[in-house]
C-alpha positions in Angstrom: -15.7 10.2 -13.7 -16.7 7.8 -10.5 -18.6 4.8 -12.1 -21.0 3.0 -9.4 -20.4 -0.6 -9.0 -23.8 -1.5 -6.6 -26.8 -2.6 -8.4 -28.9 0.0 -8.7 -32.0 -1.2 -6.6 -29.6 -1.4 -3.4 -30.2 1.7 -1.8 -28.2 0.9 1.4 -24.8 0.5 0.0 -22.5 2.0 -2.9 -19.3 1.4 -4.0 -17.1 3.4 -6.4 -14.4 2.7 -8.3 -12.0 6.0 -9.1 -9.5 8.2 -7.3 -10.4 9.2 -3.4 -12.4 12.8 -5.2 -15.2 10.6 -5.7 -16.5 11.2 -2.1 -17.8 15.0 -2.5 -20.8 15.2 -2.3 -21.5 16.9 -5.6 -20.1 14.0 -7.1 -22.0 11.0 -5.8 -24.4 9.5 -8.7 -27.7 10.1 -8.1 -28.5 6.1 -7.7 -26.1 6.2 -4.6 -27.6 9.3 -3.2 -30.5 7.6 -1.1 -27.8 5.9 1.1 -26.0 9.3 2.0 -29.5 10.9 3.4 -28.5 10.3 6.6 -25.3 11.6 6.4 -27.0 14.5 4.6 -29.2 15.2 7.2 -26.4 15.7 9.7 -24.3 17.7 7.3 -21.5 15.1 8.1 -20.1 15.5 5.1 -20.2 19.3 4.6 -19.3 19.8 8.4 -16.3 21.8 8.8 -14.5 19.5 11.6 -15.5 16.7 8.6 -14.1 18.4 5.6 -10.9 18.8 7.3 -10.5 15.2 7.9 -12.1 14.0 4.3 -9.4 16.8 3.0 -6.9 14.4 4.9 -8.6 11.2 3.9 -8.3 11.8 0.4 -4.9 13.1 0.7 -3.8 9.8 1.6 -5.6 7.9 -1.2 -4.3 10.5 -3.4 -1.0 9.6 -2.3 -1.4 6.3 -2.5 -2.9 6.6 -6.5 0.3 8.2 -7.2 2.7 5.7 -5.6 0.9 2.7 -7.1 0.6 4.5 -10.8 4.4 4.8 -10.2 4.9 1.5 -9.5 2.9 0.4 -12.9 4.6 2.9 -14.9 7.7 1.4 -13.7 7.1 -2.1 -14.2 5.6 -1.9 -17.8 9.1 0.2 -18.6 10.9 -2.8 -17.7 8.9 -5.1 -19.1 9.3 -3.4 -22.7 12.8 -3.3 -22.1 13.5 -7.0 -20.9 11.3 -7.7 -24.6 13.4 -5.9 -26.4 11.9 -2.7 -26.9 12.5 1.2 -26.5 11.1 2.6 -23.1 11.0 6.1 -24.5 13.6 9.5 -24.8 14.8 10.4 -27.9 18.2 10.8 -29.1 19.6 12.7 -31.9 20.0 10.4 -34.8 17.6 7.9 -33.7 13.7 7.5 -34.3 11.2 5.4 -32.8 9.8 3.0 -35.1 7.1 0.5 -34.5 7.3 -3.4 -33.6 4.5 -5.6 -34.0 1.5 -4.0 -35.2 -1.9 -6.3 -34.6 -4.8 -6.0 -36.5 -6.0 -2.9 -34.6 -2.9 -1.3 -35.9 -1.0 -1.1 -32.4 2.3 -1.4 -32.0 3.5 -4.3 -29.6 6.4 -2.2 -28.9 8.8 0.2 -30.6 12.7 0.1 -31.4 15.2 2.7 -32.3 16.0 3.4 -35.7 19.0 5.5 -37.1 17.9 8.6 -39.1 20.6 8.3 -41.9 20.9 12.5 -41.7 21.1 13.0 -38.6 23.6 10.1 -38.6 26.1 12.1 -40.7 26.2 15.2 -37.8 26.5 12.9 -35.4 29.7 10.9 -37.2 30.8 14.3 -38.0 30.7 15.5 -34.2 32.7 12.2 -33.4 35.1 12.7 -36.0 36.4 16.1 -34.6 36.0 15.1 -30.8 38.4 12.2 -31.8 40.8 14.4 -33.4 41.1 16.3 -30.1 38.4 18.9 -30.1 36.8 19.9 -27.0 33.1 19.8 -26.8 32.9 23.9 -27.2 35.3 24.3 -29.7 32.9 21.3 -31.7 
């Protein structure tokens, strides 16, 4: 889940790279363990007065994790739309068919196709809306 980025001979520091849950104690990798001994010792991080603020602490990386996954999300939405491509929903009458494919057999992308059935219902929903029917009485 966390994966330690210090080499494993440095016993002073740690660093991790994963969301802000990586600082419970029950989660710190064992090679990082000798550098939290003093902090151990003191029970600073099992301390009640210091649980409430590493509750808030990770809170606010949390948060952050979200906003930032957001943005990403976001950005690689527009960025298949601006080449071209599908960003995802379905439609009646429509499939998602794949773009591109590389020798791993991904898709660079994906475009909507018409589904010749479910073309006919839709024509024939069109046809009696343009004759004057109202959606209920479709």
């Amino acid at each position: 889940r966390s994966r330690s980025i210090a080499d494993a001979d440095d016993s002073n520091s740690a660093m991790f790279e994963a969301p802000a849950d990586c600082l419970a104690v029950d989660e710190i990798p064992r090679q990082a363990s000798s550098s939290l001994r003093a902090f151990r010792k003191e029970q600073w991080l099992t301390s009640g007065e210091s649980r409430e603020l590493l509750r808030g602490v990770r809170g606010l990386f949390n948060q952050s994790y979200l906003r930032d996954a957001s943005k990403k999300t976001h950005r690689g939405l527009v960025g298949q739309v601006s080449r071209g491509f599908h960003a995802g929903g379905m439609s009646y009458g429509f499939r998602s068919a794949p773009v591109d494919m590389n020798e791993r057999g991904e898709a660079a992308g994906f475009r909507l196709e018409i589904v010749p059935e479910q073309a006919e219902v839709v024509r024939w929903i069109f046809d009696r809306y343009a004759e004057g029917r109202s959606g209920p009485g479709i």
